[in-house]
C-alpha positions in Angstrom: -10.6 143.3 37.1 -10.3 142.2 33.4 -9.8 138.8 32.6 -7.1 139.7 30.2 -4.6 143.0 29.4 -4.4 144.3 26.0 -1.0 144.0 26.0 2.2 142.7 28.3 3.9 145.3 30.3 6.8 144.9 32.7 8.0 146.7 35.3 10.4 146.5 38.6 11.5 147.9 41.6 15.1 147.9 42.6 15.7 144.3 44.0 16.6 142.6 41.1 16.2 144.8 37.6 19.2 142.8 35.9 16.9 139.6 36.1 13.3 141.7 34.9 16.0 143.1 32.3 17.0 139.7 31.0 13.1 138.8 31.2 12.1 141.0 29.1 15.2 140.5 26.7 13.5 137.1 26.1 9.8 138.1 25.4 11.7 140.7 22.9 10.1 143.7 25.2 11.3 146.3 27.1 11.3 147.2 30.6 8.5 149.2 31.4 9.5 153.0 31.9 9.4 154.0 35.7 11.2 154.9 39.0 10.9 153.8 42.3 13.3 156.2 44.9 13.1 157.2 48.2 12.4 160.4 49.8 14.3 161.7 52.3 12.6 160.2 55.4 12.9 156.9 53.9 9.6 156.5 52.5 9.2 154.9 48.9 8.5 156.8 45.8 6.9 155.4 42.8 6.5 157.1 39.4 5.2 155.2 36.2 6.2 156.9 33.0 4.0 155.3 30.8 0.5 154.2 30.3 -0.7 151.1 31.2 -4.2 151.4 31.2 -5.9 147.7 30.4 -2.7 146.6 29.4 -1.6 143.1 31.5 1.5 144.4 33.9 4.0 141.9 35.7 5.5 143.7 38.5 9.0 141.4 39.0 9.9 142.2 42.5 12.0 139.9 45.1 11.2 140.7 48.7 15.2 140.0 49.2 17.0 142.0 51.4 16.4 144.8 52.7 13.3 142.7 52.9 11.0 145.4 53.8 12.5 147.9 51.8 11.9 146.3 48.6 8.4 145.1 50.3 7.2 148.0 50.6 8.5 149.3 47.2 6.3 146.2 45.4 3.3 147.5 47.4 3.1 150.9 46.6 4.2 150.1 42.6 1.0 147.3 42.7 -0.9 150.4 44.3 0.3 152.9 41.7 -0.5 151.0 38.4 -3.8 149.8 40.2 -4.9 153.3 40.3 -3.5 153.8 36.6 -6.2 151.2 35.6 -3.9 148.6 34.9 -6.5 145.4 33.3 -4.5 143.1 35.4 -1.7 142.9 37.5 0.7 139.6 38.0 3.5 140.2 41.4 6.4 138.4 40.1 8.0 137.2 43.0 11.3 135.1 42.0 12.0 134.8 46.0 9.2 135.3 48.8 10.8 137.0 51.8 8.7 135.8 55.5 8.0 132.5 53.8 9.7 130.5 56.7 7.3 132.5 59.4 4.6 130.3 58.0 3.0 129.0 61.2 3.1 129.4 64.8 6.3 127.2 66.1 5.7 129.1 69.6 3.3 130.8 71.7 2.3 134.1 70.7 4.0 133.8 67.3 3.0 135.8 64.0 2.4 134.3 60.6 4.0 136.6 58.8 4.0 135.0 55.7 -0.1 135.4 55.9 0.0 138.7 56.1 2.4 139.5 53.4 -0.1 137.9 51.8 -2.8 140.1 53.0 -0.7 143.1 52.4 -0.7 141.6 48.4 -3.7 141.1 48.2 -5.3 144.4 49.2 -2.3 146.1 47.1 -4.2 145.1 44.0 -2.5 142.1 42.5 -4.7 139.9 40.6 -2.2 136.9 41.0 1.2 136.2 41.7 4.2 133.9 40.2 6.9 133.0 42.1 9.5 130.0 42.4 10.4 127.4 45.6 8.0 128.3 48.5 10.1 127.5 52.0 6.5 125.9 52.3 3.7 125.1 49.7 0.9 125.6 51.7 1.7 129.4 51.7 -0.4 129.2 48.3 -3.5 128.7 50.5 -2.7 132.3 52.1 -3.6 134.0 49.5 -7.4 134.6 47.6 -5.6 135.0 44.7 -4.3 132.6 41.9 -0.6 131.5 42.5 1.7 130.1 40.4 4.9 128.4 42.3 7.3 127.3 40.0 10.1 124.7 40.9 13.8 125.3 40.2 14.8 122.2 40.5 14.3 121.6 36.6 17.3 124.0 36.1 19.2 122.0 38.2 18.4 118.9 36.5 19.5 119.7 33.2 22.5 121.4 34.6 23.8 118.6 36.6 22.6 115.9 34.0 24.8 117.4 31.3 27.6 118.7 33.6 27.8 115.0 34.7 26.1 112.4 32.3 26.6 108.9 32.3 27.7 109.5 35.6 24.6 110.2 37.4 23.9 106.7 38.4 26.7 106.0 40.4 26.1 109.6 42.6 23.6 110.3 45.2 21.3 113.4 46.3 21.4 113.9 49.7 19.0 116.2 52.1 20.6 118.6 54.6 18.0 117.3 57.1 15.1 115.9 57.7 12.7 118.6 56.6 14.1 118.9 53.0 13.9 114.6 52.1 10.3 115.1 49.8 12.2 117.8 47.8 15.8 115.8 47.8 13.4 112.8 46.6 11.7 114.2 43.5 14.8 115.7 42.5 17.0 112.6 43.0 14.3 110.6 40.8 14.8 113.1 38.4 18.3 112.6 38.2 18.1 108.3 38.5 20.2 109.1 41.3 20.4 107.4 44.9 19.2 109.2 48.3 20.9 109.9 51.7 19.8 112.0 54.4 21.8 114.0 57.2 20.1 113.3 60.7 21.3 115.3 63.2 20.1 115.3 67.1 21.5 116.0 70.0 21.7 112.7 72.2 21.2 115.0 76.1 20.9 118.6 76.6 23.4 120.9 76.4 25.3 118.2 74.5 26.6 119.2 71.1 24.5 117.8 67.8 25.8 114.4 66.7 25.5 113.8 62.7 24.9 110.5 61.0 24.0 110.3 57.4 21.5 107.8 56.5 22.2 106.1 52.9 25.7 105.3 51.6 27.4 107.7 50.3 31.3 106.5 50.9 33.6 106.9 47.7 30.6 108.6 45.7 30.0 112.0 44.3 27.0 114.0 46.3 25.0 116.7 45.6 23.6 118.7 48.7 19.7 119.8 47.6 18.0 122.5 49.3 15.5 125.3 48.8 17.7 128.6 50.5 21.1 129.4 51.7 20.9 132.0 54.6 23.7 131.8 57.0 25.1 128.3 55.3 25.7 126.7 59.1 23.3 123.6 57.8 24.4 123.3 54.1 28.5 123.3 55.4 27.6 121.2 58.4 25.8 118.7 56.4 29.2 118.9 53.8 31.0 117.9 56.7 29.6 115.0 57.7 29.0 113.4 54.3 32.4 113.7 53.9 33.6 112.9 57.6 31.1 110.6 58.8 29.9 109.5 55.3 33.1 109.0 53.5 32.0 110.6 50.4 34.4 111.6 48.0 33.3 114.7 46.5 30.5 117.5 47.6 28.2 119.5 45.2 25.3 121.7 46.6 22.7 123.1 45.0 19.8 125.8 46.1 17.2 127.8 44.3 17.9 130.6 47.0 20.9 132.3 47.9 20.2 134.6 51.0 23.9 134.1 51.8 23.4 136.8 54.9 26.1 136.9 57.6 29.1 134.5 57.6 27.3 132.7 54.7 30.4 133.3 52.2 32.9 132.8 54.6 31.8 129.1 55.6 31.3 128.2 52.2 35.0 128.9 51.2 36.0 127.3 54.1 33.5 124.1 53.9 34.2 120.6 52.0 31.7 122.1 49.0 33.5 121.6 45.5 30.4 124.2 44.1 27.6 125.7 45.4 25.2 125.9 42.1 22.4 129.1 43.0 19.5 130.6 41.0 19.5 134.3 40.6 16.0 134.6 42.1 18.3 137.1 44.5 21.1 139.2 42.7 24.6 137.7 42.5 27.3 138.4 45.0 30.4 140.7 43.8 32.5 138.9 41.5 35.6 137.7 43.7 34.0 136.7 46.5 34.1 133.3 46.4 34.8 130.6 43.4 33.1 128.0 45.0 29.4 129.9 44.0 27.5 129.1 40.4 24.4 130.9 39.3 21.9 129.6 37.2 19.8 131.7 35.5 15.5 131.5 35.7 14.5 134.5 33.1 13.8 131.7 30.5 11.6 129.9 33.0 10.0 133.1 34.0 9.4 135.0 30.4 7.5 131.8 29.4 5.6 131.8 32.5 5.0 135.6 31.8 3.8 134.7 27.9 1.5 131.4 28.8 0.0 133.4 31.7 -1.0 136.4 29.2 -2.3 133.9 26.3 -4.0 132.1 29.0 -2.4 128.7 28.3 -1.7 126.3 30.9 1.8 127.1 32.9 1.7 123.5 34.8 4.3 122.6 31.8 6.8 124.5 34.0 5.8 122.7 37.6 6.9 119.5 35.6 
């Protein structure tokens, strides 16, 4: 390994090539020349049309789903331009699939996050850049250097200028206890008030009961949270502000939209005005549902891209 490449050089597979595209449309490059296919059995095929020996080459890849499809497809691209003598090689990784299989909750569990690490790791990949870990400590998994950007800038200068002078008089609130330090920082950002959704069930087999903790009757919210999967917490959670809570309006915001399952479906249905996401994982069809915003992160990632190839400190964008 090289401390630096020659030259920058991007490339992806097929999870998300409109975001590398609009990457690169901000460094004023282009997308690196190669295909990644399948063969017939299923197994992934990688072909790089271009040198990229000791050049610096970011392979932006979301392990969305099919999650071990486009896994897989990262693994064997790493592998490919590895053995092309890439100098170095940065796995851009907008959204980490297997981050929330982080520890053992059970008996005989897997950390699974660890070993996509591992898998990473022995790839070839000199470092990785990615944005919103489900947990921060998944850093620590790998022996490489990684770089976890926060979204939740985007969604302060959305929000701030969507709503302005009216900020102070709305409040963040966490979908449950798990997400408050995240809420937090983000609601200090906004010099905005916090709530939290508790729920618990009071005896087994007894449905969950919510309260919201904060006051949030009469006032704008804004729902904060890292991923959307199946949206049964982030609806819930609307629910009850509005229900229990008395709140007049409900915003939600999340760096990740899974949205697998009913996902869309509850969200039409819920009490959310708009659900504000960040493409880290490709849009849904147009039409689906009016209620869903995306935010864009190829500015936040090109610069990361450009600091992390001059060797400048990226902890500008962790700010």
């Amino acid at each position: 390994m090289i401390a630096h490449g020659k030259d920058i050089k991007v490339f992806c597979g097929n999870s998300n090539p409109k975001l590398a595209q609009d990457i690169c449309s901000l460094m004023g490059t282009k997308l690196g020349d190669s295909e990644v296919k399948r063969f017939a059995d299923g197994e992934a095929s990688v072909s790089i049309y271009e040198t990229v020996r000791g050049s610096d080459v970011f392979v932006v890849q979301s392990t969305c789903k099919p999650v071990n499809d486009h896994l897989m497809e990262m693994l064997v691209m790493i592998d490919a331009l590895r053995r092309a003598s890439a100098g170095r090689i940065t796995a851009v990784i907008p959204y980490f699939g297997y981050a929330r299989q982080d520890r053992k909750a059970k008996a005989r569990d897997p950390i699974s996050a660890k070993l996509v690490a591992n898998m990473i790791t022995a790839a070839g990949a000199d470092r990785v850049l990615t944005m919103d870990l489900h947990a921060a400590q998944i850093q620590g998994f790998f022996d490489i250097p990684v770089d976890n950007m926060l979204g939740n800038p985007i969604f302060v200068d959305y929000y701030a200028k969507k709503f302005g002078e009216r900020c102070d008089d709305m409040v963040v609130v966490s979908p449950d206890v798990g997400s408050v330090a995240r809420a937090r920082a983000f609601a200090q950002k906004l010099h905005m008030q916090l709530a939290i959704v508790d729920k618990r069930r009071q005896k087994a087999n007894q449905c969950e009961v919510m309260n919201v903790i904060g006051d949030v009757e009469g006032k704008d919210c804004i729902l904060f949270d890292d991923m959307v999967d199946t949206a049964g917490s982030l609806c819930n959670a609307a629910k009850a502000i509005v229900e229990v809570g008395g709140a007049k309006h409900v915003y939600a915001c999340a760096s990740h939209g899974v949205l697998s399952g009913p996902a869309i479906d509850r969200i039409n249905n819920s009490d959310i005005t708009e659900l504000a996401l960040l493409d880290t994982i490709p849009a849904i069809e147009a039409g689906l549902s009016d209620k869903i915003k995306y935010l864009t992160v190829a500015p936040m990632f090109s610069e990361a891209i450009e600091r992390i190839f001059q060797e400048v400190s990226v902890s500008k964008l962790f700010r």
